[in-house]
C-alpha positions as CSV (number, residue, x, y, z in Angstrom):
1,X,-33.6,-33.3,76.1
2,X,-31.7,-30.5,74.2
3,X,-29.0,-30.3,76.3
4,X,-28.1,-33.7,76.6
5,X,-27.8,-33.8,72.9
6,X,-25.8,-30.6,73.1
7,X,-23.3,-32.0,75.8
8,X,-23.1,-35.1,73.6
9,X,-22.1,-33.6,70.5
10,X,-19.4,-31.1,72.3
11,X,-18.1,-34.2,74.2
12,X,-17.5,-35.8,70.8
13,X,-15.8,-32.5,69.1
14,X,-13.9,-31.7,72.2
15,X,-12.4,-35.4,72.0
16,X,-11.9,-35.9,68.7
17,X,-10.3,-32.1,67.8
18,X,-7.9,-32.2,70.1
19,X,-8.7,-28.7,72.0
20,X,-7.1,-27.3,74.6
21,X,-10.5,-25.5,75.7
22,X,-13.9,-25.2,74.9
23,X,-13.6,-22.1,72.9
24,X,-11.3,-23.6,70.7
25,X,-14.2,-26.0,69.0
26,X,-17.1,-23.6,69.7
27,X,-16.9,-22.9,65.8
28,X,-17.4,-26.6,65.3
29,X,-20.4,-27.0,67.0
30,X,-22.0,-23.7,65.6
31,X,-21.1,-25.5,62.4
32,X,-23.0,-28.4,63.2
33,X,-26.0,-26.3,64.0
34,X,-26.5,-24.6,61.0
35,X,-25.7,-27.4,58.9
36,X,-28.5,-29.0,60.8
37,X,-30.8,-26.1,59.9
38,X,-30.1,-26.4,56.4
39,X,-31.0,-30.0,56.3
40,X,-34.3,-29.6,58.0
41,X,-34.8,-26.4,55.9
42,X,-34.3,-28.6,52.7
43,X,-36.4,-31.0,54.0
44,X,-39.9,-28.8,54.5
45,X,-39.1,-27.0,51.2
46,X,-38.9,-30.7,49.3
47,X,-42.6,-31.8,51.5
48,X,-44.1,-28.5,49.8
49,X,-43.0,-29.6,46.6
50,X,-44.5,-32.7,47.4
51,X,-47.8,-31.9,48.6
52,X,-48.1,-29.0,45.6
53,X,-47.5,-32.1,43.4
Protein backbone atom coordinates (compact mmCIF):
# COMPACT_ATOMS: atom_id res chain seq x y z
CA UNK A 1 0.00 0.00 0.00
CA UNK A 2 2.83 2.28 1.10
CA UNK A 3 4.86 1.80 -1.57
CA UNK A 4 2.72 2.29 -4.26
CA UNK A 5 1.92 5.60 -2.87
CA UNK A 6 5.69 6.15 -2.49
CA UNK A 7 6.46 5.25 -6.21
CA UNK A 8 3.55 7.50 -7.11
CA UNK A 9 4.65 10.48 -5.56
CA UNK A 10 8.46 10.08 -6.79
CA UNK A 11 7.09 9.36 -10.33
CA UNK A 12 5.32 12.76 -10.14
CA UNK A 13 8.53 14.76 -8.62
CA UNK A 14 10.93 12.97 -10.84
CA UNK A 15 8.64 14.18 -13.90
CA UNK A 16 7.82 17.35 -13.10
CA UNK A 17 11.54 18.59 -11.56
CA UNK A 18 13.26 17.76 -14.34
CA UNK A 19 16.16 15.41 -12.67
CA UNK A 20 18.71 13.85 -14.16
CA UNK A 21 18.59 11.04 -11.30
CA UNK A 22 16.88 10.07 -8.38
CA UNK A 23 19.12 11.61 -5.95
CA UNK A 24 18.55 14.80 -7.37
CA UNK A 25 14.78 15.03 -5.99
CA UNK A 26 15.29 12.77 -2.98
CA UNK A 27 15.10 16.23 -0.90
CA UNK A 28 11.72 16.70 -2.45
CA UNK A 29 10.12 13.79 -1.40
CA UNK A 30 11.70 13.90 2.29
CA UNK A 31 10.01 17.24 2.05
CA UNK A 32 6.83 15.92 1.33
CA UNK A 33 7.12 13.53 4.20
CA UNK A 34 7.59 15.76 6.92
CA UNK A 35 5.24 18.25 5.66
CA UNK A 36 2.88 15.29 5.83
CA UNK A 37 3.77 14.72 9.53
CA UNK A 38 3.15 18.11 10.49
CA UNK A 39 -0.27 18.11 9.04
CA UNK A 40 -1.38 14.97 10.74
CA UNK A 41 0.52 16.18 13.90
CA UNK A 42 -1.65 19.37 13.72
CA UNK A 43 -4.48 17.41 13.24
CA UNK A 44 -4.43 15.12 16.62
CA UNK A 45 -3.31 18.21 18.65
CA UNK A 46 -6.57 20.31 17.21
CA UNK A 47 -9.03 16.66 18.15
CA UNK A 48 -7.44 17.03 21.79
CA UNK A 49 -8.50 20.46 21.91
CA UNK A 50 -11.69 19.30 20.78
CA UNK A 51 -12.53 16.61 22.94
CA UNK A 52 -10.93 18.76 26.20
CA UNK A 53 -13.62 21.21 24.96
Amino acid sequence: MFEQTFKNIDDILYKGSGADSELDYIGQTSWVKFLRHLDELERDKADEVALKG
